[in-house]
N, C-alpha and C positions, 0 to 999 in steps of 0.2 A: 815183144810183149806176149805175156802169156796169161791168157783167159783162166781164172780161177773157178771152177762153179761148187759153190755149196748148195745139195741136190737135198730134199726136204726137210728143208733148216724148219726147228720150230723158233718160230716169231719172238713169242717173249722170252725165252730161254736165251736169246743172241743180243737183246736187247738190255737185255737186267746181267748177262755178260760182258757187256761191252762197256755197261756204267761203273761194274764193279774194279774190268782191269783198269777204267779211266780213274779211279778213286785209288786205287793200287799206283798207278802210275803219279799223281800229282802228289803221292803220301814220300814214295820216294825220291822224286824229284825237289818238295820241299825239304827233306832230311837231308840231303846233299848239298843244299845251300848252306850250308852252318860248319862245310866240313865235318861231318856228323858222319862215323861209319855205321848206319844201323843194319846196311845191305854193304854187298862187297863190291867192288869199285865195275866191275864185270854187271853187274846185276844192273847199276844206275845208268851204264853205258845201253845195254840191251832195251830198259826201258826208255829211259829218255831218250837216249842218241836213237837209237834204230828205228824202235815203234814210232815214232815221231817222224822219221822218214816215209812211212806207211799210213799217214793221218789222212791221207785225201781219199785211200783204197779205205781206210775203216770209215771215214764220215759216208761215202759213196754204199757201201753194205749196207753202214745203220740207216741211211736214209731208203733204202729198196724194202727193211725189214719194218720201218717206221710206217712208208706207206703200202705196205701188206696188212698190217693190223688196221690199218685206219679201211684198209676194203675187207676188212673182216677176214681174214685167212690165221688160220694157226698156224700153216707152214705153208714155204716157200723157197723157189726157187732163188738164191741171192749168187748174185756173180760180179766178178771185177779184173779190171787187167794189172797185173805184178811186169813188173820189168824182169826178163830170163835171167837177172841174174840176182833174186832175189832170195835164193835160198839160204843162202849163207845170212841173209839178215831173217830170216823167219826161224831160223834155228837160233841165233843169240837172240830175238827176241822172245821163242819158248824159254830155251833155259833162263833167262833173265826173269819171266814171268813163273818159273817154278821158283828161283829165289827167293822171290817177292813173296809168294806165298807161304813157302818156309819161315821166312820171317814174321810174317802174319799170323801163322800156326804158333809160332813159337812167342806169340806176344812182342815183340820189339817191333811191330807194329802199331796202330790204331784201328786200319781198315781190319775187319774182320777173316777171320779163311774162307776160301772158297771151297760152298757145298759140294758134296761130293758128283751130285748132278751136274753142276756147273763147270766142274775138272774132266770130269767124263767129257763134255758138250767142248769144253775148249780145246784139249785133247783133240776132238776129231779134226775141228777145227782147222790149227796147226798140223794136224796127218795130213789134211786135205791140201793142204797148200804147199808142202815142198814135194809131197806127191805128185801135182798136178805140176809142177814148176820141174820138174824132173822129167817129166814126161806121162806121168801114170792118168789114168782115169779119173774122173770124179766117180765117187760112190756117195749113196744117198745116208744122213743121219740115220742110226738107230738106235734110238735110247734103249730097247733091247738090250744090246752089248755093253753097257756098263759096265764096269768092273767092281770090285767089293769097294 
């Protein structure tokens, strides 16, 4: 197992993330029940199949981020354990999740696109975990470095 830490996570930022890719993910998983292609067969696999295998590491986050806000903190330290060989499923679940949002951008969705804050913020997110699953350092958020 390998210890994840995301080093000055802001609070509500990871939390209004987390509800958004949950609404993202139940939008594709329902479209896929009807044989329905509205994402490409890659995309429902990465969301459903994979992220779904990681549901106990993301309920375990949003619960550490859920009670940070409730002691009053805007940021914090959130961390969890990945099994080493988990890289391979945090990469088909990024790309899966840019799918999803591609289609979302593109209207063959419902859920909305994700603001450009919130792509920046998941972005790091996702850096930080095959990062650290690789061996590298945790480095702390900085909305700073957003990009355009």
């Amino acid at each position: 197992m390998t210890l994840v830490r995301y080093l000055a996570t802001p609070v509500e930022l990871f939390i209004e993330l987390q509800e958004v890719l949950d609404g993202l993910q139940r939008e594709v998983q329902i479209s896929s029940f009807d044989g329905g292609h509205v994402v490409a067969d890659d995309v429902v696999d990465g969301i459903v199949v994979q992220r779904e295998k990681l549901s106990e590491v993301r309920a375990a986050l949003y619960q550490q981020a859920v009670d940070a806000r409730r002691a009053g903190l805007a940021v914090a330290d959130l961390e969890a354990e990945l099994p080493d060989d988990s890289v391979e499923r945090v990469l088909a679940v990024t790309a899966a999740m840019r799918g999803a949002e591609r289609a979302a951008d593109d209207g063959r969705l419902l859920s909305p696109p994700v603001s450009g804050e919130l792509r920046h913020f998941q972005t790091w997110l996702f850096d930080q975990a095959e990062a650290q699953l690789r061996g590298g350092p945790a480095t702390p958020y900085d909305a700073g470095a957003e990009g355009p």
